[in-house]
C-alpha positions in Angstrom: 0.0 0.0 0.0 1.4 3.5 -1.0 0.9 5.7 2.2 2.4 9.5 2.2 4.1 10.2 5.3 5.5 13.6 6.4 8.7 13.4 8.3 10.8 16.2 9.3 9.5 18.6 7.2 9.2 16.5 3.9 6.2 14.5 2.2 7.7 11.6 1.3 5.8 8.5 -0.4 6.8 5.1 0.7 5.0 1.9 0.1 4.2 0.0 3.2 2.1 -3.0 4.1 -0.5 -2.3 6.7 1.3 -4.5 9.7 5.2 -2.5 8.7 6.4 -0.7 11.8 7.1 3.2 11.1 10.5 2.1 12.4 11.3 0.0 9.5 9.9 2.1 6.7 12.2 4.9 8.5 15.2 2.3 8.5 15.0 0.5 5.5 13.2 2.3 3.1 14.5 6.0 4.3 18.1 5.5 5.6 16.8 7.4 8.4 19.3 5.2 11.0 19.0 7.6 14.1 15.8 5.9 15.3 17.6 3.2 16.5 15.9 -0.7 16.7 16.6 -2.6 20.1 14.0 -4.3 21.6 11.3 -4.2 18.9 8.3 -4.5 21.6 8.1 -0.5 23.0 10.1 -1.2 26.2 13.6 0.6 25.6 12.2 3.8 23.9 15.4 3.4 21.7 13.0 3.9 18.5 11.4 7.3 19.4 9.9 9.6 17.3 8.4 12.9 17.3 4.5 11.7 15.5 2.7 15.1 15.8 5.0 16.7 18.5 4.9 13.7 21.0 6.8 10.7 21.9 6.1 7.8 20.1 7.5 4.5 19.7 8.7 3.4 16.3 8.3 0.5 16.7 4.8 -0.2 17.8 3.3 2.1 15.8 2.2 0.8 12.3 4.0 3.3 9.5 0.1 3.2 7.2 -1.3 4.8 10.6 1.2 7.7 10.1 -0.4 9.2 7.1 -1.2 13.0 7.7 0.6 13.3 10.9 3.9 15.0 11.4 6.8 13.2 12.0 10.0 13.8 13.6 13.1 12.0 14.0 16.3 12.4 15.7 18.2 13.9 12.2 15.5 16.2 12.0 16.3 18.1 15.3 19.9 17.9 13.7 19.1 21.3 11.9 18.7 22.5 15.4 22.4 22.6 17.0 21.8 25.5 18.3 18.6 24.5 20.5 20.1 24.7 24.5 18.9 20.9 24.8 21.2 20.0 22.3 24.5 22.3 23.2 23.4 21.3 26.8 24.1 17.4 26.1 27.5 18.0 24.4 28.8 20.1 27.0 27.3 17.9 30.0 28.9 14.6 28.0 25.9 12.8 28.4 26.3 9.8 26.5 28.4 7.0 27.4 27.6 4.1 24.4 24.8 6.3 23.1 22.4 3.6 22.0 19.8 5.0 23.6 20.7 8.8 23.3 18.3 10.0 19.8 15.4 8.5 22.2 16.7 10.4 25.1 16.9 13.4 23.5 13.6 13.3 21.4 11.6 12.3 24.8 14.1 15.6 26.2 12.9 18.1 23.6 9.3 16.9 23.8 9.1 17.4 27.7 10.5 20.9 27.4 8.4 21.6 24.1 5.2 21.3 26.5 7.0 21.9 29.7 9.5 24.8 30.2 10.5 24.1 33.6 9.9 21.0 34.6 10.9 19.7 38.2 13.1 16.9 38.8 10.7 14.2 39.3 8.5 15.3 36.4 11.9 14.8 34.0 12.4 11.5 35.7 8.8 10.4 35.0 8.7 11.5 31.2 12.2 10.1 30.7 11.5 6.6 32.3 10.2 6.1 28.9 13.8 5.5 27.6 15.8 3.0 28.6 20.0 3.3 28.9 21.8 1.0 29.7 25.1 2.7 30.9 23.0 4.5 33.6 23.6 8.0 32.4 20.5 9.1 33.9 21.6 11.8 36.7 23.7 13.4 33.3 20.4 13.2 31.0 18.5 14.5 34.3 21.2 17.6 34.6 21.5 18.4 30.9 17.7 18.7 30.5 17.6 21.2 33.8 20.3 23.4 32.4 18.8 23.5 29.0 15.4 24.8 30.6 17.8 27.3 32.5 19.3 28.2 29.2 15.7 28.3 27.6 13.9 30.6 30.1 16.8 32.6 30.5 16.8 33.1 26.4 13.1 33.8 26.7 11.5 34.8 29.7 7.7 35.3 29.0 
């Protein structure tokens, strides 16, 4: 089936059967390779996608049930270098492997898309939805507190 999807700014037309994970068609058919595969059942968060401005899971969701929606991935924050989440990562280190770090920092930039200063347990409850398994968590937790800083600080209102 021929299904139009719209992903990071683009309408792109891919064919798709109706049971093809979004994360493939991304993958396979796209080259998109930042949305990474790992546990293919929605438990590490290592797929994660922007599907009209919230988290989703590449994985579970069915790529024929993204038509019309806006879709995001991990190289299409890339044109954003500048955003404080991103400088904030670099110059905290956060990633050790960085397997899991495109789903960290989509999940990241969603939270602070919707939330502009969220406290410390409200990170950790929007972040649990991303697993890493080097434990960088108090790094992710600190990066995503100074880019808030850095974002209300840029913006006040």
């Amino acid at each position: 089936m021929a299904v139009t999807l719209h992903i990071n700014g683009s309408a792109t037309r891919v064919e798709a059967d109706n049971d093809i994970p979004l994360l493939w068609v991304l993958r396979d058919q796209l080259g998109l390779t930042g949305t990474k595969y790992s546990c293919g059942i929605g438990v590490c968060g290592s797929c994660m996608v922007l599907l009209d401005d919230m988290p989703a899971k590449a994985c579970l969701v069915k790529a024929t049930e993204c038509a019309g929606k806006k879709i995001t991935t991990i190289e299409g924050l890339a044109d954003q270098a500048d955003h404080p989440l991103l400088k904030s990562w670099l110059e905290l280190q956060v990633p050790q492997c960085g397997y899991c770090q495109s789903g960290q920092i989509i999940t990241a930039y969603a939270l602070l898309s919707n939330k502009r200063d969220p406290s410390a347990d409200e990170i950790d409850q929007a972040m649990s939805q991303v697993l890493c398994r080097c434990g960088t968590y108090p790094r992710i937790r600190q990066a995503i507190q100074q880019a808030s800083e850095l974002m209300r600080a840029k913006d006040p209102s």
